[in-house]
C-alpha positions in Angstrom: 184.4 -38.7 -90.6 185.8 -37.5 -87.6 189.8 -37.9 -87.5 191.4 -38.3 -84.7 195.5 -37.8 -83.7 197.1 -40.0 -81.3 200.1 -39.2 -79.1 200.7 -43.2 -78.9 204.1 -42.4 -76.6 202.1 -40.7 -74.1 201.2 -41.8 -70.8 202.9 -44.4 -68.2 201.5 -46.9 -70.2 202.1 -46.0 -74.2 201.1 -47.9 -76.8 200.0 -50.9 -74.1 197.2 -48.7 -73.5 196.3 -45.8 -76.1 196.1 -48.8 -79.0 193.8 -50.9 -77.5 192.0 -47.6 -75.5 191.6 -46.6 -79.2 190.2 -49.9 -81.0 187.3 -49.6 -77.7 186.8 -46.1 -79.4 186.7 -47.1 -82.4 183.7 -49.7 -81.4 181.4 -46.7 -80.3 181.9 -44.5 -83.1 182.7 -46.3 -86.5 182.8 -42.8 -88.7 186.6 -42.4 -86.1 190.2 -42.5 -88.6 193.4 -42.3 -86.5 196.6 -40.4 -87.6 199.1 -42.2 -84.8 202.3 -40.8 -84.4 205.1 -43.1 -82.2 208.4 -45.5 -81.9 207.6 -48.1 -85.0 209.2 -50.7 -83.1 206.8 -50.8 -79.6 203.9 -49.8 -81.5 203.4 -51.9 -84.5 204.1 -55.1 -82.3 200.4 -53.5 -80.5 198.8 -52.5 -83.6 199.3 -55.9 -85.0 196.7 -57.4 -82.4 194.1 -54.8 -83.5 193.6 -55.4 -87.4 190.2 -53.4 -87.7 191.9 -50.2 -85.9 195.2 -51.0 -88.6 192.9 -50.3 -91.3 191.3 -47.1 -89.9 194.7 -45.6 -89.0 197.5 -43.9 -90.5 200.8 -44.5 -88.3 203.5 -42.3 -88.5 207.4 -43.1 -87.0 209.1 -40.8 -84.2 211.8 -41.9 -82.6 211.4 -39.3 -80.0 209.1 -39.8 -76.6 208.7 -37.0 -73.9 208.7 -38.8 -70.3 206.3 -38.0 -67.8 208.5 -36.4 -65.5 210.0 -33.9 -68.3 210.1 -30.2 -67.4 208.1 -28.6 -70.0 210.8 -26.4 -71.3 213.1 -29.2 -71.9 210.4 -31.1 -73.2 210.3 -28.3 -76.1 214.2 -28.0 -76.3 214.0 -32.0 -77.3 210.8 -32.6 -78.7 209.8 -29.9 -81.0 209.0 -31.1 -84.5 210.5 -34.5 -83.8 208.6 -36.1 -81.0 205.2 -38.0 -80.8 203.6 -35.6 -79.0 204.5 -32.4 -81.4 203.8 -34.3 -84.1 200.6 -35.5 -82.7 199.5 -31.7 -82.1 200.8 -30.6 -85.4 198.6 -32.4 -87.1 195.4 -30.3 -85.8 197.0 -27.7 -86.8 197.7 -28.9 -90.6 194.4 -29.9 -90.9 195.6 -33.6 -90.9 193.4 -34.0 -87.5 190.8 -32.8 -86.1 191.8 -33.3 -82.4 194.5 -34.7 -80.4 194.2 -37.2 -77.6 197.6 -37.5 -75.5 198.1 -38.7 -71.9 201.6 -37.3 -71.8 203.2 -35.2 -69.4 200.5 -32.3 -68.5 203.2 -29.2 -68.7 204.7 -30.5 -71.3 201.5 -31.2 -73.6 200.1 -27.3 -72.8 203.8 -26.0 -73.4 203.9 -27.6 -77.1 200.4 -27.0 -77.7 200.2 -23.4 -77.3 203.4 -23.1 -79.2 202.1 -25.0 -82.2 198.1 -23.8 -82.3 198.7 -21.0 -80.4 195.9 -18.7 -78.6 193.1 -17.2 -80.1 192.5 -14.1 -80.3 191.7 -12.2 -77.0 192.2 -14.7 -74.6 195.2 -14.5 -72.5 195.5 -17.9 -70.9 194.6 -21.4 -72.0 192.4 -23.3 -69.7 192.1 -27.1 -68.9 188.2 -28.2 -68.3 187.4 -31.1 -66.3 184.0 -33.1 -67.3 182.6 -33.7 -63.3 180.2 -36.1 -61.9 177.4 -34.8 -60.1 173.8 -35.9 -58.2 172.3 -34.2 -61.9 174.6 -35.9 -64.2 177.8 -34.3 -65.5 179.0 -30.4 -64.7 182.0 -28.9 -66.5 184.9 -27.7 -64.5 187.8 -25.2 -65.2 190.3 -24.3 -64.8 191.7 -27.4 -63.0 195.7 -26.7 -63.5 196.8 -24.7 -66.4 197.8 -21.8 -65.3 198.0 -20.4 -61.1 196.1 -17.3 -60.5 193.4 -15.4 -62.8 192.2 -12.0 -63.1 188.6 -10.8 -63.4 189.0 -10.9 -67.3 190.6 -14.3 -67.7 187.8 -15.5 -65.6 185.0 -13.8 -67.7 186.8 -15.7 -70.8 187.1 -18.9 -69.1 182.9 -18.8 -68.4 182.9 -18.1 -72.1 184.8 -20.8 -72.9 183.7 -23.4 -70.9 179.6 -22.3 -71.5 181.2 -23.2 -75.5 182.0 -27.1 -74.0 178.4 -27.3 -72.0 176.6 -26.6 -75.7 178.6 -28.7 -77.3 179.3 -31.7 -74.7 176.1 -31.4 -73.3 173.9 -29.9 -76.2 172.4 -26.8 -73.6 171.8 -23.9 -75.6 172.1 -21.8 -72.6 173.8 -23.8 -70.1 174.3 -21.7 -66.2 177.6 -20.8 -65.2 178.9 -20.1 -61.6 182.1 -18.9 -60.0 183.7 -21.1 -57.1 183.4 -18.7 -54.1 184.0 -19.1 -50.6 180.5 -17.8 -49.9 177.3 -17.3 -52.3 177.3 -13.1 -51.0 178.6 -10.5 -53.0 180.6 -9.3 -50.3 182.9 -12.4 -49.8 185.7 -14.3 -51.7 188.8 -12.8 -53.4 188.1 -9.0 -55.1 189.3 -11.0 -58.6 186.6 -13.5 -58.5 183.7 -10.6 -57.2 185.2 -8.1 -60.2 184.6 -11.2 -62.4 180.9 -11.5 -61.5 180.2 -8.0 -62.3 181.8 -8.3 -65.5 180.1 -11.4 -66.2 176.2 -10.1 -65.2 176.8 -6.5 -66.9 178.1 -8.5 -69.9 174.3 -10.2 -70.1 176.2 -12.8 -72.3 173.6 -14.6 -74.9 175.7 -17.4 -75.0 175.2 -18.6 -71.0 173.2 -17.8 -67.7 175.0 -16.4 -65.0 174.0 -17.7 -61.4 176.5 -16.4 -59.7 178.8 -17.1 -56.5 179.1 -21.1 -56.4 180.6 -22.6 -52.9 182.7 -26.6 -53.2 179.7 -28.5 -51.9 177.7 -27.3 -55.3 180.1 -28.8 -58.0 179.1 -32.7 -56.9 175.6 -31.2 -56.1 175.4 -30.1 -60.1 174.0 -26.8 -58.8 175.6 -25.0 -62.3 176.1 -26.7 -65.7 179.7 -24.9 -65.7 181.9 -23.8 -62.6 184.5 -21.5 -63.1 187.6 -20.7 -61.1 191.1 -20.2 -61.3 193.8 -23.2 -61.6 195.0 -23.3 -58.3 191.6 -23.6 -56.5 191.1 -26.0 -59.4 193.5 -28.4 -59.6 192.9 -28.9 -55.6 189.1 -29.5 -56.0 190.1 -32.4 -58.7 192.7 -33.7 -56.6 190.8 -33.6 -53.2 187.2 -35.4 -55.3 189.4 -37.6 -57.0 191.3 -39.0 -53.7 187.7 -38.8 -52.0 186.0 -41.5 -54.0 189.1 -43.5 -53.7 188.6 -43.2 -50.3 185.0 -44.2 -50.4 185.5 -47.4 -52.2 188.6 -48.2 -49.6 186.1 -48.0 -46.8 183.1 -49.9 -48.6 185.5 -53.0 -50.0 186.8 -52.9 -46.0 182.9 -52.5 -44.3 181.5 -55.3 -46.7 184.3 -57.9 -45.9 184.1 -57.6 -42.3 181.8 -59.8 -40.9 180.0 -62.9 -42.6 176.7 -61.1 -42.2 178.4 -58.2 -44.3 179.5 -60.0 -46.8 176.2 -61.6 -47.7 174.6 -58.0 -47.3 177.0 -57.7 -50.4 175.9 -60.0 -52.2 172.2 -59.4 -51.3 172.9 -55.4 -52.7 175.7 -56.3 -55.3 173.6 -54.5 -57.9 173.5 -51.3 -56.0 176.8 -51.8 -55.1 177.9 -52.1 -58.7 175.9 -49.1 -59.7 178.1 -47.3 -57.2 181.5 -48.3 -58.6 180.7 -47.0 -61.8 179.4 -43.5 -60.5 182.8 -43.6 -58.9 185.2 -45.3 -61.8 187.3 -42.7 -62.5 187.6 -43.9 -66.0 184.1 -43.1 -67.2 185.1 -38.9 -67.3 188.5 -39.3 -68.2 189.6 -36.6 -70.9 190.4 -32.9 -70.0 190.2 -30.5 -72.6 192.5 -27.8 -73.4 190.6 -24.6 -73.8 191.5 -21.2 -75.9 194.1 -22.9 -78.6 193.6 -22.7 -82.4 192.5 -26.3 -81.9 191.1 -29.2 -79.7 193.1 -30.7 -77.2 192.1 -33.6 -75.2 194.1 -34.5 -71.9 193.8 -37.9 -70.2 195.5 -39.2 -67.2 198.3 -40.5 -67.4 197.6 -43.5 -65.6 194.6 -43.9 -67.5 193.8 -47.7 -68.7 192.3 -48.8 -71.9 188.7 -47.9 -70.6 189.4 -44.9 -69.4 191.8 -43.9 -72.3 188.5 -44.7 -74.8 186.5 -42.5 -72.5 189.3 -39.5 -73.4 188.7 -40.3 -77.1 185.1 -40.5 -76.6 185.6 -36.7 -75.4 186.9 -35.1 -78.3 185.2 -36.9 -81.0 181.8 -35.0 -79.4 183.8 -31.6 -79.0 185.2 -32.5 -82.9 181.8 -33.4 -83.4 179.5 -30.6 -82.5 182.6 -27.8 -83.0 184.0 -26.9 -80.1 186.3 -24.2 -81.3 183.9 -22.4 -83.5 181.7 -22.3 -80.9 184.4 -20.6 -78.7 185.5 -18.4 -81.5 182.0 -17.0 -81.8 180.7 -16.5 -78.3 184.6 -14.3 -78.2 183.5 -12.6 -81.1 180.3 -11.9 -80.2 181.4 -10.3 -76.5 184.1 -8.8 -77.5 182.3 -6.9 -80.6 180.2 -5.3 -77.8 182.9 -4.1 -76.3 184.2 -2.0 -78.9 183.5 1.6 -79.1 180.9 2.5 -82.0 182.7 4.1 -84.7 181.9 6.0 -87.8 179.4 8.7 -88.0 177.4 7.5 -84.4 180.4 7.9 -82.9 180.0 11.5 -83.1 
């Protein structure tokens, strides 16, 4: 039985959407329970219309809702302990859950959850990863926004970290991880990111294969099973593919109602055409994941609808699943014991 917590506040929808987002769930993957933490009022008027995800679901009552436009430190100042989306969190760390699914306010989610779980040991920053289409399939992506800036180090972790999600998401035992470069030489890109693939290569890490630099073109192209860069660089990349195949679709609905000739193209190719839209539907890889806590955190948008919200849950039931964080915990402890100086008598 995989348990699952719901932030049902979250979102620009709330309960409108996680409930029923949750019940679709709930469809794929009988063996889900759901510990659902929210205003009673909104939220058992939605439950009531989904009597088979009532019975799998414990709800809980908190007056208290962070916004979406909340500064993370306020969000803290009002919501610790008392709001759905603490609450929801908290219960990973009690051992009520087993991951949390919230598509709440971004800053405020990653303030609250490192507070609660906290870091593990050895890693300095918290990463979000992004599951990314591609010509092969489905890449991993991070970080796409937690934190601005990285050093060689916090890189190196994050290739640890998100090699962890490949085996578990995508059941590679030794998935390939590249850096987002501005070129594939040695000689180019930030010294950060070139420190970071010497670390990464003299590491020889058991867990992953390094390829090494990775240019923008390769993340659609699938080149790597897990691309690695800093937030900033990150966050763009999302933001620019994300408003590209909105783009794409804008154009094609535009092209095929045209002309009358077009428009019977479109229904000549329709099946094409809807094989397309889903390789584009945002709401099939919905579901970041928070990397680096003392727990799984699962991040969907925030405009997410019920399909795509399902998608999010579908996401951290397999990193609940196949466990994400011990696999994390022992690639760190496995690097990080090699890094220690020997000690005792063949230290001398």
């Amino acid at each position: 039985m995989i348990r699952i917590s719901l932030d049902l506040m979250g979102g620009d929808f709330g309960p409108e959407v996680v409930v029923p987002g949750a019940a679709k769930a709930l469809d794929r993957h009988p063996d889900i329970t759901f510990v659902m933490y929210g205003q009673k009022e909104r939220c058992e008027a939605v439950l009531a219309k989904y009597p088979k995800l009532r019975e799998k679901s414990v709800f809980h009552e908190c007056e208290v809702a962070i916004s979406m436009d909340e500064k993370p430190s306020q969000a803290l100042r009002r919501g610790r302990y008392v709001s759905s989306m603490w609450r929801s969190i908290e219960a990973v760390k009690t051992g009520d859950a087993d991951v949390v699914v919230s598509a709440g306010n971004t800053g405020a989610l990653m303030a609250m959850a490192k507070f609660c779980l906290r870091t593990m040991a050895n890693i300095e920053r918290p990463a979000i990863a992004a599951i990314w289409p591609t010509l092969r399939g489905e890449s991993i992506v991070l970080d796409v926004g937690a934190t601005i800036g990285a050093d060689a180090q916090q890189l190196l972790d994050f290739a640890l970290m998100g090699g962890a999600m490949a085996r578990a998401l995508f059941e590679i035992e030794r998935p390939t991880v590249g850096l987002l470069n501005v070129g594939v030489e040695e000689i180019k890109g930030q010294e950060e990111v070139k420190d970071a693939g010497r670390l990464i290569r003299e590491a020889n890490l058991e867990s992953l294969e390094y390829y090494g630099f990775v240019e923008g073109d390769d993340i659609g192209k699938g080149t790597v099973d897990v691309v690695v860069t800093e937030g900033f660089s990150g966050n763009i990349a999302l933001k620019a593919a994300e408003g590209t195949a909105k783009q794409i679709g804008a154009y094609l609905r535009a092209a095929m109602s045209r002309t009358l000739l077009a428009r019977i193209g479109y229904v000549l190719a329709k099946g094409a055409f809807d094989l397309l839209r889903e390789k584009l539907d945002p709401s099939k890889v919905n579901g970041g994941v928070f990397l680096g806590l003392n727990g799984i955190v699962i991040k969907s948008h925030g405009g997410a609808n019920a399909e795509a919200f399902a998608a999010a849950v579908d996401v951290g039931y397999d990193m609940a699943k196949n466990g994400l964080t011990q696999k994390i915990e022992n690639d760190l402890k496995r690097y990080h014991a090699k890094r220690l100086p020997p000690i005792g008598p063949e230290a001398a």
